[in-house]
C-alpha positions in Angstrom: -12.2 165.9 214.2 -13.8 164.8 217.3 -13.0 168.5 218.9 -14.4 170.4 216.0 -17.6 168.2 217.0 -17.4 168.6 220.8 -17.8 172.4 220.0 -21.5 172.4 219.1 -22.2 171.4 222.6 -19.8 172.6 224.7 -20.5 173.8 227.4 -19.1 175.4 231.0 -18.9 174.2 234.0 -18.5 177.1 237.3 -19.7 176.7 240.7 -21.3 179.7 241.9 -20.4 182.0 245.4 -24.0 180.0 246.7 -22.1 176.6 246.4 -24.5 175.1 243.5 -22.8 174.3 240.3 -23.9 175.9 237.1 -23.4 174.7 233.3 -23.7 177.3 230.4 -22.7 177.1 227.0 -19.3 178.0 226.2 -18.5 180.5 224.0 -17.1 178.0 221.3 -20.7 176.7 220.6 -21.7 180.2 219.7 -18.8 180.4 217.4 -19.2 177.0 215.7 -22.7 177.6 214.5 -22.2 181.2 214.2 -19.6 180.2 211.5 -21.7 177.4 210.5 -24.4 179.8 209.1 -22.1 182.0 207.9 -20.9 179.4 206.0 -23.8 178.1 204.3 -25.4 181.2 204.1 -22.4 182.6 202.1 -22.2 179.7 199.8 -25.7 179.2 199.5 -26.1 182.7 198.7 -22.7 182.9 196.0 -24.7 179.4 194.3 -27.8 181.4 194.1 -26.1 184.4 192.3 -24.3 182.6 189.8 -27.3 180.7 189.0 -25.2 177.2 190.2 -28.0 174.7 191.8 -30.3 177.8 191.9 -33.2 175.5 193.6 -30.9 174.3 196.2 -29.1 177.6 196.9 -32.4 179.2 197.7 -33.6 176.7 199.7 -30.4 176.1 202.2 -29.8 180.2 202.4 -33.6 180.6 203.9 -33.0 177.5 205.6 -30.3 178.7 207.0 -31.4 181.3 208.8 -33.2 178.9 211.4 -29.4 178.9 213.1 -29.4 182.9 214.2 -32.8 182.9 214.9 -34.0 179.6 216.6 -30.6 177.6 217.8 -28.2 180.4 218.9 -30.7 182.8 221.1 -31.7 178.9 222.4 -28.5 178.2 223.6 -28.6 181.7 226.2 -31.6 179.5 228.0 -29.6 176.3 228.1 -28.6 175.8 231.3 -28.2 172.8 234.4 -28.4 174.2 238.0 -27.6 171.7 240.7 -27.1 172.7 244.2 -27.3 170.0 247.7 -31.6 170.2 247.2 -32.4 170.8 243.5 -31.3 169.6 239.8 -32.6 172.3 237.8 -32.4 171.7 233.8 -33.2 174.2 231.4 -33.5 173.5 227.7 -35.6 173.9 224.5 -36.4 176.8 222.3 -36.2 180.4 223.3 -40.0 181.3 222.8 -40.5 177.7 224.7 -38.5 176.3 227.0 -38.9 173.1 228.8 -37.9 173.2 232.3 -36.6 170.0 234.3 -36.9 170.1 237.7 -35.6 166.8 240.3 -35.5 167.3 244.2 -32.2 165.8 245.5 -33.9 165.7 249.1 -34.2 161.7 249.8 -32.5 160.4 246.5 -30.3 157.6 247.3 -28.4 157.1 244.1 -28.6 158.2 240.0 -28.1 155.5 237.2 -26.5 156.4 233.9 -27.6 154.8 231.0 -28.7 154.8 227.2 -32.0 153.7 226.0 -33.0 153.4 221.9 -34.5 156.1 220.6 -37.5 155.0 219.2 -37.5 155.0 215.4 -34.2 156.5 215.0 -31.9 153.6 215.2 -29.5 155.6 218.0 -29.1 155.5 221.4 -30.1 158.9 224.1 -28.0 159.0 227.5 -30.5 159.0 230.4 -29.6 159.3 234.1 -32.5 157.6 236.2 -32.9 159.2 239.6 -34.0 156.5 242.8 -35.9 157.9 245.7 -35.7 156.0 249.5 -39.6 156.1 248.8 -39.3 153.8 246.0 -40.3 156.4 243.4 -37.5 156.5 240.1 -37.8 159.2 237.0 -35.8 159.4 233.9 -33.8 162.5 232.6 -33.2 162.2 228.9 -29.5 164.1 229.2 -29.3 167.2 226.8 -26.2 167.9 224.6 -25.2 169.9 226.8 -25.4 168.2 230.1 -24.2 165.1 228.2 -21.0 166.5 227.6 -20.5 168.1 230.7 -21.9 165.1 233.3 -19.2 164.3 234.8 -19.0 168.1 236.6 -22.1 167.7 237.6 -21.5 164.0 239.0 -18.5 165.1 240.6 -20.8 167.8 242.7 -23.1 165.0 243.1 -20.6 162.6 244.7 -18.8 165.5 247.2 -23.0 165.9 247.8 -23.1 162.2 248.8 -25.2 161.1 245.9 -24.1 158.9 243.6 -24.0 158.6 239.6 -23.9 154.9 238.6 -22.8 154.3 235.2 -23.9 151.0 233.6 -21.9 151.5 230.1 -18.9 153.4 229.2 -20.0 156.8 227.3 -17.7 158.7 225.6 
């Protein structure tokens, strides 16, 4: 089950002819929520015909459409770029990204660690960056850099900055 799961935010991991590493979306997240809303679209929509949960069916087949037309196109502008000087995170909605952007120049080590999320009852993965000029800043880890970290803390490490992990993450 747990693979079925890791699908919806998987991602890949390539370095790049420049020497900075790059992490996309695999093509197995497209799939999984392309067949997601295929799924619920065509049920939804067989519920609405035969009159079965009519209310419901309605509501979930409109509601479905959010998946091809806000999450999927979302996922071509999901991206981390690292290279030796920069940690470049890209994430958000299409018609408005958020763009993360940490200077490696000075940074003498990373921190990996959750924090609660407030009102929700769950835990976010963070990695807390520490400057030599005393200056630190959080990075609340997207899906998809969660699942793909350890690329990126591999470059990191062969970059001779370290990722410091306080709790075991799955």
């Amino acid at each position: 089950m747990g693979s079925i799961i890791d699908a919806f935010s998987a991602g890949c991991a390539a370095l790049q002819p420049d020497g900075s590493l790059v992490i996309q979306s695999a093509p197995s997240r497209y799939v999984a929520w392309g067949l997601t809303f295929l799924i619920v679209a065509g049920v939804s929509f067989v519920l609405w015909r035969k009159r079965v949960f009519k209310q419901f069916a309605v509501i979930f087949f409109f509601t479905s459409f959010v998946i091809p037309l806000i999450i999927l196109p979302g996922f071509a502008i999901d991206s981390v770029r690292i290279n030796p000087s920069r940690l470049l995170v890209r994430t958000g909605f299409w018609f408005a990204p958020k763009v993360s952007n940490y200077s490696l120049e000075g940074l003498t080590g990373i921190h990996e660690h959750t924090k609660p999320v407030k009102g929700a009852g769950e835990q976010n993965l963070f990695w807390t960056f520490y400057w030599k000029d005393g200056r630190s800043e959080d990075l609340d880890l997207p899906d998809l850099f969660t699942a793909n970290r350890q690329a990126a803390a591999d470059y990191l490490a062969n970059h001779g900055v370290n990722v410091f992990k306080s709790i075991k993450v799955q």
